[in-house]
N, C-alpha and C positions, 0 to 999 in steps of 0.2 A: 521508452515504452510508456505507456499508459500511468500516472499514478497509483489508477486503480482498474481493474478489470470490470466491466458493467456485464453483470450477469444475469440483471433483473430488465425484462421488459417494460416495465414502468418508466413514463417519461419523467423528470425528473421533477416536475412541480408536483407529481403525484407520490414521488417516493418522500419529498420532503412531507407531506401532508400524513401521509402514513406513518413514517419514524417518528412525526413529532408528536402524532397522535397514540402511539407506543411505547413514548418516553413517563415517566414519573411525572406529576404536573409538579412537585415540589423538588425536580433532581433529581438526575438521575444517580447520583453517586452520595449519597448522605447517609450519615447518624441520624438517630431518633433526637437527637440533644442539638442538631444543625438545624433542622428545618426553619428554625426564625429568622437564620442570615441568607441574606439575598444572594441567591446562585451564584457565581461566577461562570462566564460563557465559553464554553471548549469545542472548536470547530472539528469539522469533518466533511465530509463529502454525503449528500444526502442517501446517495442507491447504498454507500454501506453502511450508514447507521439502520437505513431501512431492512439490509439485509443482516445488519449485528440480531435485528431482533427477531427476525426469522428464524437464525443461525439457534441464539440462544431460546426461543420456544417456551419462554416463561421460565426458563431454567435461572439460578442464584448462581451467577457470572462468578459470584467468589468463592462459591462451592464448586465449579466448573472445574473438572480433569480430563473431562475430552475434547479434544479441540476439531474433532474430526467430524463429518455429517452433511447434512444438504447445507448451503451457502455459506461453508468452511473456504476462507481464501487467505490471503494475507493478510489483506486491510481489516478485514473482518475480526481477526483472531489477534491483532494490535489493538484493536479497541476493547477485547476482553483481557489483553496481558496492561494496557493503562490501566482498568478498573481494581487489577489484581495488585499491580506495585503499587499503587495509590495505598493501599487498603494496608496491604505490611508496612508502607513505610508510615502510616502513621495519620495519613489524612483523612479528615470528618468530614469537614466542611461540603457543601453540596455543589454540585456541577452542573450544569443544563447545557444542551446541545444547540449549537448553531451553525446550519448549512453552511459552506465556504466551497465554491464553485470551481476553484483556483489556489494555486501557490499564491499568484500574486496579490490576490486580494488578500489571501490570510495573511500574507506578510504586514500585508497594511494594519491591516486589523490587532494583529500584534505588537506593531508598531508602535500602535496610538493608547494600547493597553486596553482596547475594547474584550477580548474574547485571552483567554491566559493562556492556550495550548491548544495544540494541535490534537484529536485524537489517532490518530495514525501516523509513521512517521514518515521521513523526509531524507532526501537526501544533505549528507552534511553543506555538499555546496551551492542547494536551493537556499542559502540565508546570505551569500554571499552580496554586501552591499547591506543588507541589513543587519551585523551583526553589534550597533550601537543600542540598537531595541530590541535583538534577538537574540535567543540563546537553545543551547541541546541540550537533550538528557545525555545520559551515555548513550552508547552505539547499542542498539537491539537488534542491529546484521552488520559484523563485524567486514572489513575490507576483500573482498573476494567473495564473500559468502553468496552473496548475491547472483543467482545463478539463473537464465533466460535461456530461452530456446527461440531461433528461428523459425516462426511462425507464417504458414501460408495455406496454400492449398492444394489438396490434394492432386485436382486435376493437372499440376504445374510441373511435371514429371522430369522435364531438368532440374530445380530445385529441390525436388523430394530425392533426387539421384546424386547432391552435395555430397562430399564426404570428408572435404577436408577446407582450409584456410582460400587455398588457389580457389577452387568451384566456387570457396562463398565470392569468392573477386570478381569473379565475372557476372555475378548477379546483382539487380538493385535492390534497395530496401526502401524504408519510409521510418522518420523521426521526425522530429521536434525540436528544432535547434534550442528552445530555452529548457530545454529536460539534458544539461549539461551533459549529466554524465551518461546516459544516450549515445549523446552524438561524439562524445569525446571517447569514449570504449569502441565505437562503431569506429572512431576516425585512426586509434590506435592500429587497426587491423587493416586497414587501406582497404574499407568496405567500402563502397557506395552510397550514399542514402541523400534521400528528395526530400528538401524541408514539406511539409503537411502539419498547418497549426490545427487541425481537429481531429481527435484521436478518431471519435467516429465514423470519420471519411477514410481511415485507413485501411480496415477492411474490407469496403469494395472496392478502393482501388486497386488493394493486390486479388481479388476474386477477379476487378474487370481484365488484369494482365496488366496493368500498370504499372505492377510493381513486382519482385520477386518476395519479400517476407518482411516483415515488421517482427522486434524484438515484445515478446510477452512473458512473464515469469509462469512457469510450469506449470499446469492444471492439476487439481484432484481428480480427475474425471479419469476413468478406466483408458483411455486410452492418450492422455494427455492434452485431448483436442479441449479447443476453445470456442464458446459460441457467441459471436455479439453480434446480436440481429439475426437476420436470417444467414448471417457468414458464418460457415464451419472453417476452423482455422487449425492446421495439426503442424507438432515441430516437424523442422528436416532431420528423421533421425540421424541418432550416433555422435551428432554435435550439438554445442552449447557452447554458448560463452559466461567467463566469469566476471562481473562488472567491480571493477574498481570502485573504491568509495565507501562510505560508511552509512548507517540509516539513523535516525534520532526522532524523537518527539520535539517538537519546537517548543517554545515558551516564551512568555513574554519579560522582556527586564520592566516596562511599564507599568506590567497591571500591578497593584499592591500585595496582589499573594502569590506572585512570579517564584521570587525566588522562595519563598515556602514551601508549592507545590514541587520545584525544581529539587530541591532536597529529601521531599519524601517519595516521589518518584523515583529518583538515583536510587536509593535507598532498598525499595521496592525490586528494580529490576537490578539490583544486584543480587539481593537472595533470587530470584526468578531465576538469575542465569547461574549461581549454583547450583541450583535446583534442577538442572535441566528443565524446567518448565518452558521457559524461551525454546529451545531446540525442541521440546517436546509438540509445542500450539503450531512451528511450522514446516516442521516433519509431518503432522496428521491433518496440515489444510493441505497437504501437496506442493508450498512452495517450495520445503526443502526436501526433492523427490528420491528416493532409494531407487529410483526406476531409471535413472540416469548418470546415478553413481560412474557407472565403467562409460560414460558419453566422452569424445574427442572433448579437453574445453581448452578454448581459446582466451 
């Protein structure tokens, strides 16, 4: 599935222009006593920094207990639990944001020690191949946690009429062969699926009948539908699958405050996951949905 869900109509040179325009001009993550050392640069995807700042509405990210509201999603509410483990484990230092379009390119970028972190996480086996320059926080979605629905459309009335493992067999999907664990939970189940390297093009081709459903992680939305573009996308109720794997923040071994940030982050979302705070930012974005608790999961 998607890394991230594009919830914002805004094309994407626009959203970067906006987020960066709504970021801190000296950091967004600093002490009064940091601002004379030069940022360090922590990527992310532009529609959700743009949407972090909508999400948060001027609100003190650190003083933040509800995780719930308009442009509450996953990715979104990772970049407010980074700002928050940062903060307890102890780091000052200032942060600045930089666009990263792609896994691949932030790997690179990691790589070479340009940008220190990811803001949103990853899966454990997106660093595969890189793991001489890369490194994880701990897991912030423990293995299984990670839970998708069969997403399509409505009008597709075999599909919406699924109810178990067999039906989903006889139908097609749409992935992403480099979104490993995608294709590898898809392939565990003897599903179907059509490589489609642009997440984009995925919803209309299963709108044009191309396709039977692509995998998306649960909506807030009242009725769990999904909208990118003018495509309305709702799961096939009663099932869900549960994706193997684990999710992480990336980091750089390169950059010189890798392993610093690496330690006060750890740090961070270990009190966070005491705390139920973790369970709590994605219980109330709707990734981790109460409305699908009792769902078949595969």
């Amino acid at each position: 599935m998607s890394p991230q869900v594009l919830t914002s109509p805004l094309n994407r040179r626009q959203c970067l222009r906006r987020a960066l325009a709504a970021l801190p001009t000296a950091g967004w993550l600093a002490g009064a006593d940091a601002l004379a050392t030069a940022p360090a640069l922590v990527a992310g995807p532009a529609d959700v920094m743009a949407d972090y700042q909508r999400f948060l509405n001027k609100r003190d990210v650190l003083q933040l207990s509800d995780f719930s509201g308009p442009y509450s999603r996953r990715d979104v509410v990772e970049v407010a639990l980074f700002h928050q483990a940062l903060h307890r484990g102890g780091w000052q230092a200032p942060l600045e944001f930089q666009d990263m379009p792609s896994v691949e390119r932030l790997l690179r970028e990691l790589g070479t020690g340009h940008v220190v972190s990811s803001s949103t996480s990853y899966w454990s086996e997106d660093i595969s191949g890189a793991e001489t320059h890369v490194q994880l926080s701990q897991a912030v979605i423990g293995n299984g946690e990670f839970e998708a629905g069969f997403y399509t459309v409505e009008s597709n009335t075999r599909a919406m009429k699924a109810g178990n493992l067999k039906d989903l067999q006889a139908l097609s999907g749409l992935s992403n062969q480099t979104w490993l664990v995608d294709w590898r939970n898809l392939g565990r189940l003897g599903l179907r699926a059509q490589h489609v390297t642009n997440w984009e093009l995925m919803p209309k081709m299963v709108a044009a009948g191309r396709a039977d459903f692509l995998l998306a992680p649960f909506q807030a939305t009242s009725d769990l539908s999904l909208q990118v573009g003018a495509v309305r996308l709702t799961p096939i109720p009663g099932i869900k699958i549960g994706m193997q794997g684990t999710r992480h923040y990336l980091i750089s071994k390169a950059h010189p405050d890798g392993q610093r940030l690496q330690a006060a982050l750890n740090i961070g979302l270990q009190q966070l996951r005491q705390q139920g705070v973790i369970r709590k930012a994605y219980v109330q974005s709707g990734f981790f949905n109460p409305r699908v608790s009792d769902w078949l999961k595969l």
